[in-house]
C-alpha positions as a Markdown table, in Angstrom:
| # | Residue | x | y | z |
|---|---|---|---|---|
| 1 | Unk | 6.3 | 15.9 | 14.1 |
| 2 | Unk | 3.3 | 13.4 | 13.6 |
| 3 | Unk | 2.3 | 13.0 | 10.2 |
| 4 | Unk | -1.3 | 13.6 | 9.5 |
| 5 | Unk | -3.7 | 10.6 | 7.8 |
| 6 | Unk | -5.4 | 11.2 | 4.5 |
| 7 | Unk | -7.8 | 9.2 | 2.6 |
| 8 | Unk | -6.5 | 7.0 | -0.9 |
| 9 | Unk | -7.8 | 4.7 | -3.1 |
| 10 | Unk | -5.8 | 1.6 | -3.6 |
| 11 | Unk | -6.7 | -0.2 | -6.8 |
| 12 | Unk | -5.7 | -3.6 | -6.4 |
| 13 | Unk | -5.4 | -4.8 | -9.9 |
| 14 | Unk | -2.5 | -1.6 | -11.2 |
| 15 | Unk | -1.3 | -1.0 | -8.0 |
| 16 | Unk | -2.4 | 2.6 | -8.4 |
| 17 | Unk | -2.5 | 4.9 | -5.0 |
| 18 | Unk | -4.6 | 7.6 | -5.5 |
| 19 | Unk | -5.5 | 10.4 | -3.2 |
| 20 | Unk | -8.7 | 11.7 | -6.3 |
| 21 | Unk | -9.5 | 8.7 | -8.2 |
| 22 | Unk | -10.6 | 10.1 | -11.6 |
| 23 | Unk | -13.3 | 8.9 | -13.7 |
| 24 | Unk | -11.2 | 5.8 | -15.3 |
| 25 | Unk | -10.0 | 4.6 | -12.3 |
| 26 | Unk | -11.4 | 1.6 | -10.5 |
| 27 | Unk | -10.5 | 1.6 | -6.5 |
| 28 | Unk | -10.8 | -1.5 | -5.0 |
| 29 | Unk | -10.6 | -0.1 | -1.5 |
| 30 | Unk | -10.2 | 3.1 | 0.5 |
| 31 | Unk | -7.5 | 3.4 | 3.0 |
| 32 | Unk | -6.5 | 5.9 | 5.7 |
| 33 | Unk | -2.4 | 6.6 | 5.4 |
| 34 | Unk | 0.4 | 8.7 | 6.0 |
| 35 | Unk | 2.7 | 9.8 | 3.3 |
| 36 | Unk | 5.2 | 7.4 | 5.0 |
| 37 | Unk | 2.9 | 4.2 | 4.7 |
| 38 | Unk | 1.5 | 5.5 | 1.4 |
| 39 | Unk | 5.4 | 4.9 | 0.5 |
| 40 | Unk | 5.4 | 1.1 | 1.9 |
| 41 | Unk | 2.6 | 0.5 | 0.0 |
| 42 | Unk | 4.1 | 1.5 | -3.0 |
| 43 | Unk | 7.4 | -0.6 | -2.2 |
| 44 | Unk | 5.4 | -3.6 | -1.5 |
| 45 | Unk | 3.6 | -3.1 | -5.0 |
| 46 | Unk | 7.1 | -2.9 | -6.2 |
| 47 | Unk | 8.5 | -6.3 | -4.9 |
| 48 | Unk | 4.9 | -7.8 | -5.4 |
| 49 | Unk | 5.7 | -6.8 | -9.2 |
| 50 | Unk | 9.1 | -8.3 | -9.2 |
| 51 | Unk | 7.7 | -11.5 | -8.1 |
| 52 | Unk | 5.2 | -11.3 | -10.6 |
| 53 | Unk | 7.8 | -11.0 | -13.4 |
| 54 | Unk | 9.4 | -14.1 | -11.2 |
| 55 | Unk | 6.5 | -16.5 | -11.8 |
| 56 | Unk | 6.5 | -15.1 | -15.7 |
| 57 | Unk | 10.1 | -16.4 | -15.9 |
| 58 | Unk | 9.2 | -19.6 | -14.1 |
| 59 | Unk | 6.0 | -20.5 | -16.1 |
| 60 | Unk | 8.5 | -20.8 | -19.2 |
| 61 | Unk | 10.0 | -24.0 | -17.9 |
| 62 | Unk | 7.5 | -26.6 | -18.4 |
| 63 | Unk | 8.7 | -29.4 | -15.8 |
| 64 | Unk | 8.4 | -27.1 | -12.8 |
| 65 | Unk | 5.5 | -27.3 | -11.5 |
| 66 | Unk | 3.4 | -24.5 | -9.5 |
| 67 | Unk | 3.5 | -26.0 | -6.3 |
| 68 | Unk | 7.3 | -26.5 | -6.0 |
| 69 | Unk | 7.9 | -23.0 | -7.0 |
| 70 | Unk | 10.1 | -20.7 | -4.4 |
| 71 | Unk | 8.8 | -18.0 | -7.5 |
| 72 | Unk | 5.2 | -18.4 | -6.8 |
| 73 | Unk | 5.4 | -19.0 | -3.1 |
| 74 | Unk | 6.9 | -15.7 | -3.1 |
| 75 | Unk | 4.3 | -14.0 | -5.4 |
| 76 | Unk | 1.7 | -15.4 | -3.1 |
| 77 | Unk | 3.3 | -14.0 | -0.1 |
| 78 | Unk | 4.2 | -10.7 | -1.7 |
| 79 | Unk | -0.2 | -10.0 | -2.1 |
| 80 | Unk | -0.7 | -11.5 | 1.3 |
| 81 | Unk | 1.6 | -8.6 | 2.5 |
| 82 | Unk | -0.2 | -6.3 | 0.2 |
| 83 | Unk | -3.9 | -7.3 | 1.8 |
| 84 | Unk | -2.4 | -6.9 | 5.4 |
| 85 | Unk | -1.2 | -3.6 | 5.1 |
| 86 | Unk | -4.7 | -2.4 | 3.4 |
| 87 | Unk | -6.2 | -4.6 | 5.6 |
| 88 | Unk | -4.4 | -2.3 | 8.6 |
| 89 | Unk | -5.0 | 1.0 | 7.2 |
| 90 | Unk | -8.6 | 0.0 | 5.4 |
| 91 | Unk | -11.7 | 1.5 | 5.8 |
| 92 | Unk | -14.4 | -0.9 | 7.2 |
| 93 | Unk | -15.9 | -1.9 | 4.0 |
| 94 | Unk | -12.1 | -2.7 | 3.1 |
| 95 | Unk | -11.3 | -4.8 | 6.6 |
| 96 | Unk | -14.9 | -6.3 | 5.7 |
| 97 | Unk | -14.0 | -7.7 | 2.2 |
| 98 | Unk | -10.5 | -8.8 | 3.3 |
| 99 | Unk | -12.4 | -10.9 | 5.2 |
| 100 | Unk | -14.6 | -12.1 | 2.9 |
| 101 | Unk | -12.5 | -13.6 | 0.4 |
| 102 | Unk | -9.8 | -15.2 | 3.2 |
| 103 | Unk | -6.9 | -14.3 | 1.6 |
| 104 | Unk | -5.2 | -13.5 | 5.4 |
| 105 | Unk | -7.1 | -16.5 | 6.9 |
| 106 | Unk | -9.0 | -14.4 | 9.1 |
| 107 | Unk | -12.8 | -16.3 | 8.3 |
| 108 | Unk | -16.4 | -14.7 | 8.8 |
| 109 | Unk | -19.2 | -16.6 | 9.1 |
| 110 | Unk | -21.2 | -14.3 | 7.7 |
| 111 | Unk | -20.7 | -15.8 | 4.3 |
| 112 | Unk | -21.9 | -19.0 | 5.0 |
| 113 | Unk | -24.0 | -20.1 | 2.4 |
| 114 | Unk | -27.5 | -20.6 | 3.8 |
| 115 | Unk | -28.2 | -24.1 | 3.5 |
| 116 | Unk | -24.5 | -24.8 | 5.6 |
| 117 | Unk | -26.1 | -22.4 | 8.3 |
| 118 | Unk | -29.0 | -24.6 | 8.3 |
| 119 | Unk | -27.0 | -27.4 | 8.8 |
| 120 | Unk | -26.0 | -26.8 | 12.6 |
């Protein structure tokens, strides 16, 4: 049996999932899932938390530095995997703002600042 796709509300910042955002929540994108990928969200908000406790842990060592951190490489990685999978199940204004900010490398050149563009 196929499982049907609703609509959620992801809110990036608390890791929140929500099928009716209320009036306090903030969603930062809306998303078409399954129960089952609604679940692998939620797991990958769960390690992506772990790692975040990770660079906590690290940053209390002060002669490691950020950029020779497995912690922080991981953290990184961890909201990369987060972005893909909204990225994947996004709506367009979702896939759109993914985009935007370049966190999967994908690039747009619709945000080209004007004088770049005049450039060419």
């Amino acid at each position: 049996m196929m499982e049907s796709k609703q609509t959620y509300f992801v809110d990036i910042s608390s890791g929140d999932i929500l099928q009716d955002p209320n009036q306090n929540a903030s969603p930062s994108f809306r998303i078409f899932a399954t129960p089952t990928e609604v679940n692998e969200l939620k797991m990958l908000f769960n390690d992506n938390y772990d790692d975040d406790m990770s660079t906590m842990r690290r940053a209390q060592v002060p002669f490691r530095q950020y950029h020779n951190s497995p912690e922080d490489n991981q953290y990184d990685q961890s909201m990369k995997d987060i972005y893909s999978m909204i990225y994947k199940l996004g709506d367009e204004e979702a896939r759109r703002h993914i985009i935007e900010i370049g966190v999967l490398g994908h690039t747009s050149d619709s945000h080209l600042r004007e004088d770049i563009e005049n450039l060419k």
